[in-house]
C-alpha positions in Angstrom: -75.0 2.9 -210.7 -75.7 5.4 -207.7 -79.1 5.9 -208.9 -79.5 2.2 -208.4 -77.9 2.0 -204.9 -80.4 5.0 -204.5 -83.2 3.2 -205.6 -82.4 0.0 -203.5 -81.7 1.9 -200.5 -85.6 3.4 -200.9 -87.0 0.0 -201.1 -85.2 -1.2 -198.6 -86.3 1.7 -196.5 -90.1 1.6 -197.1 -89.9 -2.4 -196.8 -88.6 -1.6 -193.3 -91.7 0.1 -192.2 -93.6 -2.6 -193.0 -94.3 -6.2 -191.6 -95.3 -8.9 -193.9 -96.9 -11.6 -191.6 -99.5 -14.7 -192.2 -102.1 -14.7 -189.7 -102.3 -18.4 -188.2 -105.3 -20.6 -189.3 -108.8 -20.7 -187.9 -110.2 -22.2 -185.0 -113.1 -25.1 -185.3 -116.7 -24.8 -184.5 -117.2 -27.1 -181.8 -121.0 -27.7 -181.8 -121.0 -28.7 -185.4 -118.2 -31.6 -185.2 -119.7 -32.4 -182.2 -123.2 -33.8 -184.4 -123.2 -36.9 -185.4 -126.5 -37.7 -187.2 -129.9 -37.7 -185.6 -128.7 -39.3 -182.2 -127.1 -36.8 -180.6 -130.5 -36.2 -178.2 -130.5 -39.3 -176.8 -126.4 -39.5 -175.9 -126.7 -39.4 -172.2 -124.0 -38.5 -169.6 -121.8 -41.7 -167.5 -120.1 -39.6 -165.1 -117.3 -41.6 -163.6 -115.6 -40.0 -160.6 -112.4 -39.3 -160.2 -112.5 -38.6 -163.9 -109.5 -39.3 -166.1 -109.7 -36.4 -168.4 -108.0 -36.2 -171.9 -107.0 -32.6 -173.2 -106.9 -32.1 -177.0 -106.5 -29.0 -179.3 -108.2 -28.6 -182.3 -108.1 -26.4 -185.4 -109.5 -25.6 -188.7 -108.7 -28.5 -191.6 -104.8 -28.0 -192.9 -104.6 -25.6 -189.6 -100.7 -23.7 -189.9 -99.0 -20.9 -188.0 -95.6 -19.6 -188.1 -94.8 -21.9 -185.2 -96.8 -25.3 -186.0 -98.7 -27.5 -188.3 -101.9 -29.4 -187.5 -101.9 -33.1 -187.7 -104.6 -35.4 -189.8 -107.3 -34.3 -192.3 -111.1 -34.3 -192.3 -113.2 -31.7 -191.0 -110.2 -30.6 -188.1 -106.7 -30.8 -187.4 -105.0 -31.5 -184.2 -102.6 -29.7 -182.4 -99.9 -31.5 -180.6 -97.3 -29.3 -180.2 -97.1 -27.9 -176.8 -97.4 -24.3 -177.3 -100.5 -23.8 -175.1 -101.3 -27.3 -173.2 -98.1 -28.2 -171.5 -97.0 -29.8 -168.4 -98.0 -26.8 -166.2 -101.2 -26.8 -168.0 -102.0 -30.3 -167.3 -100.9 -30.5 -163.7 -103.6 -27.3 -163.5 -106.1 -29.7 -164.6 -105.0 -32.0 -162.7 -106.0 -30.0 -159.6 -109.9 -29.8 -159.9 -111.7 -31.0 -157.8 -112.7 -34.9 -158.4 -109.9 -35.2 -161.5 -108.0 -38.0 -161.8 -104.9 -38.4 -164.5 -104.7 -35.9 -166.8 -103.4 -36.4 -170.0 -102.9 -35.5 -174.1 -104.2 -38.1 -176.4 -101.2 -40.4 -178.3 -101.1 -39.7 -182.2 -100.6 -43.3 -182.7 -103.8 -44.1 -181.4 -105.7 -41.3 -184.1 -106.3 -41.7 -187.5 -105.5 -39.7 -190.0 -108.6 -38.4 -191.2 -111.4 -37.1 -188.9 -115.0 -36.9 -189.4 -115.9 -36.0 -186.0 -115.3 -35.8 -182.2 -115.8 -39.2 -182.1 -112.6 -40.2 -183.4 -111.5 -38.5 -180.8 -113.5 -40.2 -178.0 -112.6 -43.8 -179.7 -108.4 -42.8 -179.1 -109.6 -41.5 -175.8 -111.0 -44.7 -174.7 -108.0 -46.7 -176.0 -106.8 -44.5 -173.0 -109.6 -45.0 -170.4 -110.4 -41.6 -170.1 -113.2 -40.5 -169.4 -113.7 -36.8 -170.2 -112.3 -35.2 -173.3 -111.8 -31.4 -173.0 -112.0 -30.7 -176.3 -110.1 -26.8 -177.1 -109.6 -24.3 -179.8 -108.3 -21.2 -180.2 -109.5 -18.5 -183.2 -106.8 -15.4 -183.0 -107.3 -12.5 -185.3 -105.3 -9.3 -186.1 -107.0 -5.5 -186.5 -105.5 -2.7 -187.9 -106.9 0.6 -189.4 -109.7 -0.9 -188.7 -110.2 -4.1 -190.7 -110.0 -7.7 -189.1 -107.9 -10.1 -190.7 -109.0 -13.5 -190.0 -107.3 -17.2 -190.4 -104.5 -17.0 -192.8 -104.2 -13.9 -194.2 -101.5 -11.4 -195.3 -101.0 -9.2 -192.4 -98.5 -6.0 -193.4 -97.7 -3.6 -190.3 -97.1 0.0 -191.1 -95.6 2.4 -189.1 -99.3 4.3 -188.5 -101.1 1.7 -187.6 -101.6 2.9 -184.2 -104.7 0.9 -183.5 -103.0 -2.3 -184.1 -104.2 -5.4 -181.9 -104.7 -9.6 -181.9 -107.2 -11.2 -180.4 -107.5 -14.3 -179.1 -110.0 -16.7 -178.3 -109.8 -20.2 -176.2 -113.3 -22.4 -176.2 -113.7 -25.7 -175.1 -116.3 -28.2 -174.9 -116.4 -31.0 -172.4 -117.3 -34.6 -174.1 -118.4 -37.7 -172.4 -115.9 -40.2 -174.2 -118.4 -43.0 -173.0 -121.6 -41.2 -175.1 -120.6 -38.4 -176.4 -122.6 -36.3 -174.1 -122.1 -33.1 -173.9 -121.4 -31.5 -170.3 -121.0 -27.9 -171.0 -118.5 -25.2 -172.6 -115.8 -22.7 -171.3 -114.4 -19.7 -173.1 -112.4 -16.8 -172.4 -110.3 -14.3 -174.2 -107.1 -12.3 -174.0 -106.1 -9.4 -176.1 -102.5 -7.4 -177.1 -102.7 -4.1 -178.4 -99.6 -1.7 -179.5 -97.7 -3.9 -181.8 -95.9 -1.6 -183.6 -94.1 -0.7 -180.1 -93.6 -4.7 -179.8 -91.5 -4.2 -183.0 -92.8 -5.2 -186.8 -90.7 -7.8 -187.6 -92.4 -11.2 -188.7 -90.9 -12.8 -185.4 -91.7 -10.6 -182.8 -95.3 -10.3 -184.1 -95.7 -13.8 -183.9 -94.2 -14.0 -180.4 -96.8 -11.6 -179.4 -99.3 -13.6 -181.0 -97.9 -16.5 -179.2 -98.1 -14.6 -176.2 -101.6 -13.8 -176.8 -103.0 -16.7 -177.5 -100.9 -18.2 -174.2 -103.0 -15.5 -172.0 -106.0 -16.1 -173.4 -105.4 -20.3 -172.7 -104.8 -19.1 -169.4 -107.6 -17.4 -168.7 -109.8 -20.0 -170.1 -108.5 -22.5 -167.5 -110.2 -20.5 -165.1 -113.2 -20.4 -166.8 -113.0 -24.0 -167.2 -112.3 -24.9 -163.9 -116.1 -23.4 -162.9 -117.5 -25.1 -165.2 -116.0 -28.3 -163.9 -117.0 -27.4 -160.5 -120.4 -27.5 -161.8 -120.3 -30.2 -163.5 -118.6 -32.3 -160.7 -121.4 -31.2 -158.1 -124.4 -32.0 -161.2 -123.2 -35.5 -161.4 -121.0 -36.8 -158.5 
């Protein structure tokens, strides 16, 4: 019997050391559900200003994290919970210059498979917006130097010093009109030292939620220039 307590008390111990932690799923490739067929060259931009612009997050097809689920199926999921594009983020938006409302699309008005961006755009002009700023996010952990990409197994050991997730926030703003492309925006944020964060499975994915909430942030300034330019291109 005490060998047994022994024994438990050593598993116990090393499983203490060690984080076991799924890694959320991955982001999309924007250009590619962006294509549909052979007309893409001759979508031309309708700029409309003050331009109502519709915000949307999406993510690889059955997209999970510890926090959320994607909605729909196809070739992406959408986001809808508000982790990263929340009041305070739409108001931001909603401060650019020549921006009207400012908005997240309704999941009654989407179906629930998608093929492309364009059943995005067809919701959006149920809407009458005008531009869709079309986001994703691809966040990755390192540790003794390996990357472990969308949803994988993710253990934390007490020597892994080098320890760090990376995030990444990309958009892509879409004429909802013709599907016209206007430009892209990306920027990154990065959180190293997670064993001194703790290694339980809930604070490393408060740290990744963290992350990936710093790197959303810094994308919106990134964003915002390329709205500027955009905004003096075709107003």
């Amino acid at each position: 019997m005490r060998k047994s307590l022994v024994a438990s008390a050593v598993m116990l111990s090393l499983s203490a050391g060690c984080a076991s932690y799924v890694t959320p799923g991955g982001p999309v490739k924007l250009a590619e559900i962006s294509r549909v067929g052979d007309d893409m060259a001759s979508r031309q931009p309708s700029p409309k200003f003050p331009a109502s612009i519709g915000v949307v997050r999406v993510q690889a097809p059955r997209y999970a994290s510890a926090s959320t689920r994607g909605y729909g199926k196809g070739v992406f999921s959408l986001v809808t919970a508000q982790e990263l594009i929340g009041d305070p983020q739409l108001a931001a938006i909603g401060g650019w210059a020549s921006v009207g409302k400012v908005q997240t699309l309704d999941t009654s008005l989407l179906p629930s498979k998608f093929d492309s961006l364009d059943d995005l755009r067809l919701a959006a002009a149920k809407l009458q917006i005008d531009v869709l700023l079309v986001t994703t996010v691809d966040t990755v952990f390192e540790a003794g130097g390996k990357t472990f990409g969308p949803s994988s197994d993710f253990k934390l050991g007490k020597s892994d010093t080098d320890a760090a997730i990376r995030s990444t926030a990309s958009a892509v703003f879409v004429d909802v009109r013709t599907g016209f492309s206007y430009g892209q925006a990306e920027a990154g944020a990065r959180a190293a030292d997670l064993a001194a964060a703790g290694n339980s499975e809930k604070s490393l994915d408060r740290l990744r939620l963290q992350t990936e909430r710093q790197a959303f942030e810094a994308f919106l300034v990134e964003a915002q220039t390329t709205w500027a330019g955009i905004e003096r291109r075709y107003n």
